[in-house]
N, CA, C and O atoms as a GROMACS GRO file, in nm:
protein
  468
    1UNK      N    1  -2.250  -0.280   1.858
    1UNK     CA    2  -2.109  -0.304   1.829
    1UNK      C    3  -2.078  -0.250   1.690
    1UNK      O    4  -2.146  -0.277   1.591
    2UNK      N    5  -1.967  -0.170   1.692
    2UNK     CA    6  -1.924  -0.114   1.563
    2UNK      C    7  -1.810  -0.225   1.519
    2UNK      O    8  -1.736  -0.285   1.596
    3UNK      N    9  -1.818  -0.237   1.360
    3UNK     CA   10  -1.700  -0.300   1.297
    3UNK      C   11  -1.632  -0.200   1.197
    3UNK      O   12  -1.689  -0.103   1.147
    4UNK      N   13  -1.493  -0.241   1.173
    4UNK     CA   14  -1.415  -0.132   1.073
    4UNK      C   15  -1.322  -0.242   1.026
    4UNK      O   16  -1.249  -0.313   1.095
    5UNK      N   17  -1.339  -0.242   0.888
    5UNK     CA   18  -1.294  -0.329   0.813
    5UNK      C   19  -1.174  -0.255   0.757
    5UNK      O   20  -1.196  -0.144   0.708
    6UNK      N   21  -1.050  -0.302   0.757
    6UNK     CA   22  -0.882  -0.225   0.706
    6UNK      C   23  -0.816  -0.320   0.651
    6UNK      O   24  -0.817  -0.442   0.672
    7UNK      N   25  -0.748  -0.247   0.565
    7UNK     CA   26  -0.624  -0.317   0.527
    7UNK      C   27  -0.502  -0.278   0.567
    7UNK      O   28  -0.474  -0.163   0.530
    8UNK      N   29  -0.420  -0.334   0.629
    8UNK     CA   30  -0.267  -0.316   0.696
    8UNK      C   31  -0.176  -0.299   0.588
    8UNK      O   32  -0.136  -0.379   0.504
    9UNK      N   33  -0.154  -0.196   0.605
    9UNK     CA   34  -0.021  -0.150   0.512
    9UNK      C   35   0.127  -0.166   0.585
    9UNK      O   36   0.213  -0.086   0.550
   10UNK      N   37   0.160  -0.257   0.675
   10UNK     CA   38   0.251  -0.239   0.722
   10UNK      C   39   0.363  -0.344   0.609
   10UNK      O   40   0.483  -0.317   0.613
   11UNK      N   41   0.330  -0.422   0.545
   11UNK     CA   42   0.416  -0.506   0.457
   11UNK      C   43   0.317  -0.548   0.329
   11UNK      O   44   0.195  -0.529   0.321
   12UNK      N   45   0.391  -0.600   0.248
   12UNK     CA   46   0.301  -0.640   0.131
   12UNK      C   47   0.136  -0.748   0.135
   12UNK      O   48   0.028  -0.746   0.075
   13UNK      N   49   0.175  -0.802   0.204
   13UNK     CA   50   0.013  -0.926   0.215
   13UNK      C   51  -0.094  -0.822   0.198
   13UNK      O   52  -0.158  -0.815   0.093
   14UNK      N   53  -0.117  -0.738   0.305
   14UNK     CA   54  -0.173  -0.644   0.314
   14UNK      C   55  -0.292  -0.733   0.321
   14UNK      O   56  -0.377  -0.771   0.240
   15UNK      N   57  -0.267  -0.754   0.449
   15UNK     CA   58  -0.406  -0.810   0.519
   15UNK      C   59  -0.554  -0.704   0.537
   15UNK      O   60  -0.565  -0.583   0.555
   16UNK      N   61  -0.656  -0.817   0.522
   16UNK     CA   62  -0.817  -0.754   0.566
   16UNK      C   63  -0.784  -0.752   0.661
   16UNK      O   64  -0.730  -0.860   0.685
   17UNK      N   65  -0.781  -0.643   0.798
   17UNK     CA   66  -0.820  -0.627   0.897
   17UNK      C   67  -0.947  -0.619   0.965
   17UNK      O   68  -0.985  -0.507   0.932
   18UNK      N   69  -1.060  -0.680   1.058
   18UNK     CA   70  -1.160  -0.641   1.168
   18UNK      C   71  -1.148  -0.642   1.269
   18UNK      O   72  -1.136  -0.740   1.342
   19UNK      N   73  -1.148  -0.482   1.305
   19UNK     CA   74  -1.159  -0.413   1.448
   19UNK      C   75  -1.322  -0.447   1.486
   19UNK      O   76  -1.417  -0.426   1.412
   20UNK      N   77  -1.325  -0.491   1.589
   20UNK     CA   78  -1.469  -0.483   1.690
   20UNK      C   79  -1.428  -0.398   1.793
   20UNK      O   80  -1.323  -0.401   1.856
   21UNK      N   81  -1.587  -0.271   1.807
   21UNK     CA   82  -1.537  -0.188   1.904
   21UNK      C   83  -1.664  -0.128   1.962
   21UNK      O   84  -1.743  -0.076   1.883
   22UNK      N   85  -1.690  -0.130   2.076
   22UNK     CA   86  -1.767  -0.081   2.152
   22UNK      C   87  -1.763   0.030   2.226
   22UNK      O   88  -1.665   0.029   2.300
   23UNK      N   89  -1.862   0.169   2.242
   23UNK     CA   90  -1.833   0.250   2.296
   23UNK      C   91  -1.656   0.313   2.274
   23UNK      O   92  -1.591   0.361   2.366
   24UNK      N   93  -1.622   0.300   2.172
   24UNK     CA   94  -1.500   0.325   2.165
   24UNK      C   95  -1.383   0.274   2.229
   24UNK      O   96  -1.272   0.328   2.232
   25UNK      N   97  -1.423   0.151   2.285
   25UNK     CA   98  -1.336   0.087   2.342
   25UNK      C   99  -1.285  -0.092   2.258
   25UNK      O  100  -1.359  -0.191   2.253
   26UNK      N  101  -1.149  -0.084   2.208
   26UNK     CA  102  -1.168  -0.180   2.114
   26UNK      C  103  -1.172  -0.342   2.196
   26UNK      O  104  -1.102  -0.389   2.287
   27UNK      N  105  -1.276  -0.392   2.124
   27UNK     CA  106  -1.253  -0.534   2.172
   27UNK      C  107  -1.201  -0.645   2.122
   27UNK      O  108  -1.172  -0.739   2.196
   28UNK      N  109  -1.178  -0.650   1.964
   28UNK     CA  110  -1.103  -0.775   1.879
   28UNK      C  111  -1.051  -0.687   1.761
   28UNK      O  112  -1.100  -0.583   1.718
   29UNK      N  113  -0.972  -0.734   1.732
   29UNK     CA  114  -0.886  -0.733   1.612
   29UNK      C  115  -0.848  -0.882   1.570
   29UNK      O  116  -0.800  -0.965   1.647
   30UNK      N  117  -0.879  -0.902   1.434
   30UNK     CA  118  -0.878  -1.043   1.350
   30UNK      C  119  -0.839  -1.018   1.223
   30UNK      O  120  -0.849  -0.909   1.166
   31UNK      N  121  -0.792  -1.125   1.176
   31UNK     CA  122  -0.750  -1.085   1.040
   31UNK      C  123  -0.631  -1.096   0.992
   31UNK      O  124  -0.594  -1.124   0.878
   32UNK      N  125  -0.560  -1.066   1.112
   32UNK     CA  126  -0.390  -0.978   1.060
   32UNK      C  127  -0.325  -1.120   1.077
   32UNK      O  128  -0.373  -1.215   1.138
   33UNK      N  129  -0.180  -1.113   0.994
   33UNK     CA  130  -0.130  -1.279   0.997
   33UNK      C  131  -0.004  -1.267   1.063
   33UNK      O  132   0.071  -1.364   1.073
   34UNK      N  133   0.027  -1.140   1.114
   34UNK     CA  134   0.145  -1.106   1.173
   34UNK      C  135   0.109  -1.007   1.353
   34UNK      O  136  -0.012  -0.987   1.361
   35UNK      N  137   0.162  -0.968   1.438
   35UNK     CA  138   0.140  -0.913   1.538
   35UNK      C  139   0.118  -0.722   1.493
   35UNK      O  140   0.046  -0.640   1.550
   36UNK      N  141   0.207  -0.702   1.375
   36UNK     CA  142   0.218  -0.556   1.288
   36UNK      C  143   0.084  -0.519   1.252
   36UNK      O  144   0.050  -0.402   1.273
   37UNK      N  145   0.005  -0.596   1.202
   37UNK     CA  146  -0.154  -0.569   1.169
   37UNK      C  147  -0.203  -0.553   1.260
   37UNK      O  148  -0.294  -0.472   1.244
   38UNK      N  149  -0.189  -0.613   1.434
   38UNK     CA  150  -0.268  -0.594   1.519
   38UNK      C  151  -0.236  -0.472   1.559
   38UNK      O  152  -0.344  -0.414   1.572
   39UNK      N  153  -0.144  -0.396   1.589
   39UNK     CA  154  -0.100  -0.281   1.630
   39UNK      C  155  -0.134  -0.192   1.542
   39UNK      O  156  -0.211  -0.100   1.572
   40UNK      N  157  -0.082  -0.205   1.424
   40UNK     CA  158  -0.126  -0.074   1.296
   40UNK      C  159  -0.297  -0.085   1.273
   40UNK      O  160  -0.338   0.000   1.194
   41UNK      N  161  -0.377  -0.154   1.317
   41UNK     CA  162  -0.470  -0.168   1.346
   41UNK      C  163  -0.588  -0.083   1.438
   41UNK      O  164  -0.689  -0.015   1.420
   42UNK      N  165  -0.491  -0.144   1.564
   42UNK     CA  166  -0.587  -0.081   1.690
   42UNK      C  167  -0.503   0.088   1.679
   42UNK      O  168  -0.555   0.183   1.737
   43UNK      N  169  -0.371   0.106   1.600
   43UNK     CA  170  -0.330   0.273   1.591
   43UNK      C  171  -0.441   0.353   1.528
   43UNK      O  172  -0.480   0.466   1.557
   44UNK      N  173  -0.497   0.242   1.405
   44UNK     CA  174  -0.558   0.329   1.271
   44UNK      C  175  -0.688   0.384   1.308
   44UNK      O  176  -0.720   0.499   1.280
   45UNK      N  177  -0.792   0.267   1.396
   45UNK     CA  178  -0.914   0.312   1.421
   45UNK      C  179  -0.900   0.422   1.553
   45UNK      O  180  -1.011   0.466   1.581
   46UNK      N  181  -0.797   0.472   1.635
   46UNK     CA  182  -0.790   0.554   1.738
   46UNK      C  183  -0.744   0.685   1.685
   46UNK      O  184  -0.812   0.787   1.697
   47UNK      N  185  -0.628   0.682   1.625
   47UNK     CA  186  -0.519   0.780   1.586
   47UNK      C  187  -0.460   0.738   1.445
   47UNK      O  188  -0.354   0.677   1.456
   48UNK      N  189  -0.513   0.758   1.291
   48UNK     CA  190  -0.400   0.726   1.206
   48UNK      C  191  -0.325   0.806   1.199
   48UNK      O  192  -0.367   0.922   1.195
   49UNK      N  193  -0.200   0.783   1.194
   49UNK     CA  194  -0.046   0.833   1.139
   49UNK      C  195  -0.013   0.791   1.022
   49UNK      O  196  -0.030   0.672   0.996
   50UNK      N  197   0.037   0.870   0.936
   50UNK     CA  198   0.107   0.899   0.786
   50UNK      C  199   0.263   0.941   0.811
   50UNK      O  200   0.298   1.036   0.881
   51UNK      N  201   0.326   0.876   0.758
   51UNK     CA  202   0.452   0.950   0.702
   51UNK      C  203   0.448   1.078   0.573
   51UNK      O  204   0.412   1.047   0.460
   52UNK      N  205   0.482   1.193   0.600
   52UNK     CA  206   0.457   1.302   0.476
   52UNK      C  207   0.633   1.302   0.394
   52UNK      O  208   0.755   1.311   0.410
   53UNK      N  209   0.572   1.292   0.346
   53UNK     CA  210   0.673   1.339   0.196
   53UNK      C  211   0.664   1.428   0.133
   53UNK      O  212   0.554   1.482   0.122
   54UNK      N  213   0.780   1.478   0.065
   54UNK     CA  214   0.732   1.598  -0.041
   54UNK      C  215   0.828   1.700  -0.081
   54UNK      O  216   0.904   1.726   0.012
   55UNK      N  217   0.844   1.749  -0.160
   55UNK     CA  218   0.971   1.824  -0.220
   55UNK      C  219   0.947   1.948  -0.184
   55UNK      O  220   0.827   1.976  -0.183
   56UNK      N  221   1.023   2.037  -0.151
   56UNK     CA  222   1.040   2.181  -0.118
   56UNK      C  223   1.144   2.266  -0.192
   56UNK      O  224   1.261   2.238  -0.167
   57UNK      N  225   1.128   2.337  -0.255
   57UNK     CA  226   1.206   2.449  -0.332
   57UNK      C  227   1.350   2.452  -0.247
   57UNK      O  228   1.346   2.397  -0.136
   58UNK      N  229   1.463   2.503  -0.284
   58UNK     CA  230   1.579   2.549  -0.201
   58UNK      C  231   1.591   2.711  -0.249
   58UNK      O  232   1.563   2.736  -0.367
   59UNK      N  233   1.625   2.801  -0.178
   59UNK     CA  234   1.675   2.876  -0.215
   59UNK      C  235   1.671   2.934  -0.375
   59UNK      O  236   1.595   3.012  -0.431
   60UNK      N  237   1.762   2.874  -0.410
   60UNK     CA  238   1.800   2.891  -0.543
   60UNK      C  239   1.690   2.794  -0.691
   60UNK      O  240   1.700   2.816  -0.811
   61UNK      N  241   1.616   2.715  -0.639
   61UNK     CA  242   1.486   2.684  -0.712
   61UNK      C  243   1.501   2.526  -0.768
   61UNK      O  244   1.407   2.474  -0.828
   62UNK      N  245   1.658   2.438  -0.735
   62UNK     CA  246   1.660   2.332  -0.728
   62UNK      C  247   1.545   2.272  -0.609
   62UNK      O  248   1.526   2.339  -0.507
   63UNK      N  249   1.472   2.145  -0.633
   63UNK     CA  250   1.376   2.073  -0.574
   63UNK      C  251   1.476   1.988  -0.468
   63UNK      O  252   1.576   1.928  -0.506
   64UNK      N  253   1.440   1.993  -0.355
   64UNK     CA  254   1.482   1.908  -0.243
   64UNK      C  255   1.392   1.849  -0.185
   64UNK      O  256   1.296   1.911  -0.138
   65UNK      N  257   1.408   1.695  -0.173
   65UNK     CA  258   1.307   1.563  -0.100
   65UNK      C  259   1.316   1.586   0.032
   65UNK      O  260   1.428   1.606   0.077
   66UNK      N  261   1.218   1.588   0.109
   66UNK     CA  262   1.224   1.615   0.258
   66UNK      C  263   1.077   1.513   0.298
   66UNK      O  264   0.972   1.514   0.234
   67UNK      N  265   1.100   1.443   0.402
   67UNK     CA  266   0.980   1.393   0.488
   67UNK      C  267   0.977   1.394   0.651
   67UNK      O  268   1.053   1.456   0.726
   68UNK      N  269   0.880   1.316   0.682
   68UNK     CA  270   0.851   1.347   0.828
   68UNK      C  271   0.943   1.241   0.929
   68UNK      O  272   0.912   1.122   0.937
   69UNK      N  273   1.029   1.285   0.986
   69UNK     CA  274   1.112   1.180   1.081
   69UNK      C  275   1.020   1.091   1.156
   69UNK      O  276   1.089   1.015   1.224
   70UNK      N  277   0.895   1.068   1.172
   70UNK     CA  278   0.799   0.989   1.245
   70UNK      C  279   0.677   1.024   1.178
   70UNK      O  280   0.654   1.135   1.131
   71UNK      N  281   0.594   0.915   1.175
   71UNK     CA  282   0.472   0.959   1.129
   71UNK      C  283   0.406   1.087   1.224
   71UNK      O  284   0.435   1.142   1.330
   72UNK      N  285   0.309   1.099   1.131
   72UNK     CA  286   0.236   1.233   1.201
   72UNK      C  287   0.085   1.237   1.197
   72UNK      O  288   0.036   1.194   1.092
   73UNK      N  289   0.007   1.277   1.285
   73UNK     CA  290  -0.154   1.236   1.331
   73UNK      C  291  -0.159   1.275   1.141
   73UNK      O  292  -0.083   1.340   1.068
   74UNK      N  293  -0.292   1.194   1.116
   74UNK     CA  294  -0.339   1.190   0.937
   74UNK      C  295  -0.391   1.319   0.935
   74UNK      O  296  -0.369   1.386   0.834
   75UNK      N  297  -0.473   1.380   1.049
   75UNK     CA  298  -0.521   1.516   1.021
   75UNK      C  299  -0.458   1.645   1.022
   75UNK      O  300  -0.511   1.754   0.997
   76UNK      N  301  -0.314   1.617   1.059
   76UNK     CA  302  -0.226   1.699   1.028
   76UNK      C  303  -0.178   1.741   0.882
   76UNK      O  304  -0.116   1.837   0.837
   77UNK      N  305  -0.220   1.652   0.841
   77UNK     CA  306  -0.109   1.638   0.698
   77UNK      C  307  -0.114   1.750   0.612
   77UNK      O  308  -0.011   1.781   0.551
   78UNK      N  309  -0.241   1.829   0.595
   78UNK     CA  310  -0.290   1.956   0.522
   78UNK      C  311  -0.173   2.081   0.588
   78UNK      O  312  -0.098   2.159   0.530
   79UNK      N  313  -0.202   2.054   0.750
   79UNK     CA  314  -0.116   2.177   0.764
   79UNK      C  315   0.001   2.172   0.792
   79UNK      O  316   0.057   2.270   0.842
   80UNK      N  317   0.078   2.034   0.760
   80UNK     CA  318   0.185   2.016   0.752
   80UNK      C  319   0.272   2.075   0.618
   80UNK      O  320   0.384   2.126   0.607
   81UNK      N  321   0.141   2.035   0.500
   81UNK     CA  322   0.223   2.062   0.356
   81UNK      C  323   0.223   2.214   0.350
   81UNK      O  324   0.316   2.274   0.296
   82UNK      N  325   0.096   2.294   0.418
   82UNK     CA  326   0.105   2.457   0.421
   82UNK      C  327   0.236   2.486   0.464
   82UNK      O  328   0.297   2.569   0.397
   83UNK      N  329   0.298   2.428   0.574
   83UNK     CA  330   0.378   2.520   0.659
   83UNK      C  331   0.513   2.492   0.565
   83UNK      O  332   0.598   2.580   0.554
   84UNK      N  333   0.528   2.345   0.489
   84UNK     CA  334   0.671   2.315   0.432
   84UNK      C  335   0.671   2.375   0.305
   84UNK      O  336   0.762   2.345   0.227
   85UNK      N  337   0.534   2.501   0.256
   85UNK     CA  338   0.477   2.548   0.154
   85UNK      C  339   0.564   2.707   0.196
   85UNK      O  340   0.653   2.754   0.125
   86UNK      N  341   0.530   2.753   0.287
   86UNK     CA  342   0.603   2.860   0.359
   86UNK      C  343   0.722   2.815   0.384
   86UNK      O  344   0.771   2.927   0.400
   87UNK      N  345   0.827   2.730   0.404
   87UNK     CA  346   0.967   2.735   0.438
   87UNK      C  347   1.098   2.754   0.323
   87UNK      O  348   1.113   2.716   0.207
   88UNK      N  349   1.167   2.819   0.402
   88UNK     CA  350   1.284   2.878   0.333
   88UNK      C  351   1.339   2.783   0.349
   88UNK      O  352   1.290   2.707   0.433
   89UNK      N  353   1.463   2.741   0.280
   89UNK     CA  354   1.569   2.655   0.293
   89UNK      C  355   1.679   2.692   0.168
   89UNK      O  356   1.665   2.706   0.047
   90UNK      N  357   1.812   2.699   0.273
   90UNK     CA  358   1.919   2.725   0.141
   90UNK      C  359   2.053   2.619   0.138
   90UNK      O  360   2.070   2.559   0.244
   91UNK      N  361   2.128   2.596   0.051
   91UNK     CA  362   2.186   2.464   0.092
   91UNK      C  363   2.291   2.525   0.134
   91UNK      O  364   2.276   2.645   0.114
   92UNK      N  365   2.405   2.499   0.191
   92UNK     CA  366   2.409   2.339   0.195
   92UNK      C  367   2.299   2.281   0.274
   92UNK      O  368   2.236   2.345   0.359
   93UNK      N  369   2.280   2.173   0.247
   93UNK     CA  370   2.185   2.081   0.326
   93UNK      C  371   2.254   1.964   0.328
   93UNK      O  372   2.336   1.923   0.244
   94UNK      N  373   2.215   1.909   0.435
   94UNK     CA  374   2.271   1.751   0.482
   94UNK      C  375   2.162   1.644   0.448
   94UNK      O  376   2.049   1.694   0.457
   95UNK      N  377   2.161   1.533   0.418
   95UNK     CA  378   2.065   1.462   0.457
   95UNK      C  379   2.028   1.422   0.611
   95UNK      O  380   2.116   1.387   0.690
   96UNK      N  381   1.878   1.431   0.651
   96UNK     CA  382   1.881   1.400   0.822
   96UNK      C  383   1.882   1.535   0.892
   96UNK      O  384   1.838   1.556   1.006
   97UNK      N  385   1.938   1.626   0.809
   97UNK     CA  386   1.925   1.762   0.820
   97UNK      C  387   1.738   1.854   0.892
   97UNK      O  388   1.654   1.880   0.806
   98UNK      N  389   1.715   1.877   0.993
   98UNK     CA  390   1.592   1.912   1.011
   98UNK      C  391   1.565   2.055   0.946
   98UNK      O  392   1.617   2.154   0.997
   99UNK      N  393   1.454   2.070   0.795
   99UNK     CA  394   1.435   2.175   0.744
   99UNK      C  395   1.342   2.201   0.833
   99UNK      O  396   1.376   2.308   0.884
  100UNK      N  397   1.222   2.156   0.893
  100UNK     CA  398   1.129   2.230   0.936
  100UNK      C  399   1.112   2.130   1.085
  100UNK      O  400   1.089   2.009   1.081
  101UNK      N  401   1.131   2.221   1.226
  101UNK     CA  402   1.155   2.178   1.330
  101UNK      C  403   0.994   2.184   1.396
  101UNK      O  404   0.936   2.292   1.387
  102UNK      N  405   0.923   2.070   1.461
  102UNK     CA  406   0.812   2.049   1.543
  102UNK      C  407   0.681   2.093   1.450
  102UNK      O  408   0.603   2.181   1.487
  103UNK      N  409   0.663   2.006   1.295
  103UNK     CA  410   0.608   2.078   1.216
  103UNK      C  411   0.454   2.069   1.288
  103UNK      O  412   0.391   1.970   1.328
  104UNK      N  413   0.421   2.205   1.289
  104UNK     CA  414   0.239   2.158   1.340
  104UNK      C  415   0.216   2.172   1.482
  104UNK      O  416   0.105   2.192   1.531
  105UNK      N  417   0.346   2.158   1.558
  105UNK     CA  418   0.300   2.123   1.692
  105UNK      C  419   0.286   1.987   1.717
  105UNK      O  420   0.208   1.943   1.802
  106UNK      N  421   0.372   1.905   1.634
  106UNK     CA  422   0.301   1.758   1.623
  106UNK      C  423   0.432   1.686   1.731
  106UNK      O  424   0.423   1.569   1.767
  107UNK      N  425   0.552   1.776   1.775
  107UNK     CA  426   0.671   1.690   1.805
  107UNK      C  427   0.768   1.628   1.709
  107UNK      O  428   0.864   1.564   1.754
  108UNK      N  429   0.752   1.640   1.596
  108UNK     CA  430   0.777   1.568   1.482
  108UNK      C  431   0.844   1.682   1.406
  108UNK      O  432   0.789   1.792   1.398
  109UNK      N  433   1.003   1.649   1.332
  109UNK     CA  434   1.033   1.700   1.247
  109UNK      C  435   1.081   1.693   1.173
  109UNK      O  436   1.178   1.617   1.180
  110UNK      N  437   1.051   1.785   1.009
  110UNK     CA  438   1.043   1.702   0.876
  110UNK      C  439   1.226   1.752   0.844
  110UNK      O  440   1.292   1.848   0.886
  111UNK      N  441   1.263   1.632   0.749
  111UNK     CA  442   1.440   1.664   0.772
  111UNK      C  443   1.439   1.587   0.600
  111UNK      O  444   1.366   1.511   0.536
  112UNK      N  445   1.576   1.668   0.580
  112UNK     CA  446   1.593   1.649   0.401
  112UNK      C  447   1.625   1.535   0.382
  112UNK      O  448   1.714   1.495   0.457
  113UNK      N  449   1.574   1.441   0.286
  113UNK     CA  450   1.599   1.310   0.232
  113UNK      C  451   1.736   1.302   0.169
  113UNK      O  452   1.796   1.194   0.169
  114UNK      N  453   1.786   1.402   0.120
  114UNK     CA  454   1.939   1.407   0.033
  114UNK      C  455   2.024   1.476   0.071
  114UNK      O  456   2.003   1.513   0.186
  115UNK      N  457   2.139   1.521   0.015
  115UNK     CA  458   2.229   1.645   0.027
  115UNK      C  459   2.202   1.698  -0.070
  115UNK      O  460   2.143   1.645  -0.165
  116UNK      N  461   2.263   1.882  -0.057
  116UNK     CA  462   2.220   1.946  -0.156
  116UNK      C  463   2.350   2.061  -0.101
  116UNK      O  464   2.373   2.102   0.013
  117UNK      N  465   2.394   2.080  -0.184
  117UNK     CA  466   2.539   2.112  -0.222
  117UNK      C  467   2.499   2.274  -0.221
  117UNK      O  468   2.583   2.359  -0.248
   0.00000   0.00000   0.00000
């Protein structure tokens, strides 16, 4: 039996999490003081997801905040920041605005945090 000891980032307590898991199949989760730990839990040891953040140039060389409308698999995240490393963007921009559409192949797309005039 494998154990994986976490902490739940889903709110501040930020509970110890223990996953028990066999053959890759999970059997307990303990720990968590809310139902959010059990889920962000059994997500983290299968599949973690990150929300990406991160500023991207515009056009004209003002910095624009942009992140990921849904989290995105954790092993994405490298070639997520390459590709928003390569993107053009000129304003106007909206906030909610999608600068970079299905980043990765992930289904997921990253959209500007602000307006930009």
């Amino acid at each position: 039996m494998e154990e994986r000891l976490i902490t739940c980032i889903n709110c501040p307590v930020g509970c110890r999490v223990s996953v028990k898991m066999e053959g890759g199949e999970i059997l307990s989760v303990t720990g968590n003081t809310c139902p959010r730990g059990d889920k962000y839990a059994r997500q983290e040891v299968v599949m973690p997801m990150r929300m990406v953040t991160a500023v991207v140039p515009l056009s004209d060389g003002r910095p624009l905040s942009v992140k990921t409308r849904t989290p995105i698999p954790k092993k994405d995240i490298a070639a997520c920041m390459k590709a928003l490393s390569e993107t053009k963007i000129s304003a106007p921009v909206k906030a909610g605005d999608v600068v970079c559409a299905d980043v990765c192949g992930t289904g997921v797309d990253v959209i500007a945090t602000r307006d930009a005039e």
